[in-house]
Residue, then its C-alpha position, 0 to 999 in steps of 0.5 A: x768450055x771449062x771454068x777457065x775460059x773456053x774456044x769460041x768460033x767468032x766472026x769477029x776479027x780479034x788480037x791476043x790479049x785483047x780484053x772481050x765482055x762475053x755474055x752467056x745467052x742463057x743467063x745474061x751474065x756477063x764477064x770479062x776475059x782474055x783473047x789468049x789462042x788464035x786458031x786457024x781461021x775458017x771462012x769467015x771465023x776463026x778459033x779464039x781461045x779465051x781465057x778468064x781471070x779466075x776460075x769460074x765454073x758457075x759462068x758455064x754451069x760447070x761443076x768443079 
């Protein structure tokens, strides 16, 4: 994870470019980001890297 987006694990099937409204479960904020990185897939998941549109250290609690 980082201020620019991060690589999820996910179940669901996703496309490179495609819009996602991810949600920090601690603190219930929510932002849009980017599906940017298809890893390889795992069963049932798959590696998908996302990106942000701009930095933002404080979604993760991350300093910059």
């Amino acid at each position: 994870m980082s201020a620019h987006g991060g690589l999820l694990l996910l179940a669901a099937q996703v496309s490179p470019g495609q819009k996602l409204l991810l949600t920090n479960k601690l603190t219930q904020k929510k932002l849009e980001c980017w599906v940017v990185y298809l890893g390889p897939a795992h069963p049932h998941k798959s590696d998908v890297g996302i990106a942000f549109a701009g930095p933002t250290p404080d979604f993760w609690h991350i300093m910059p």
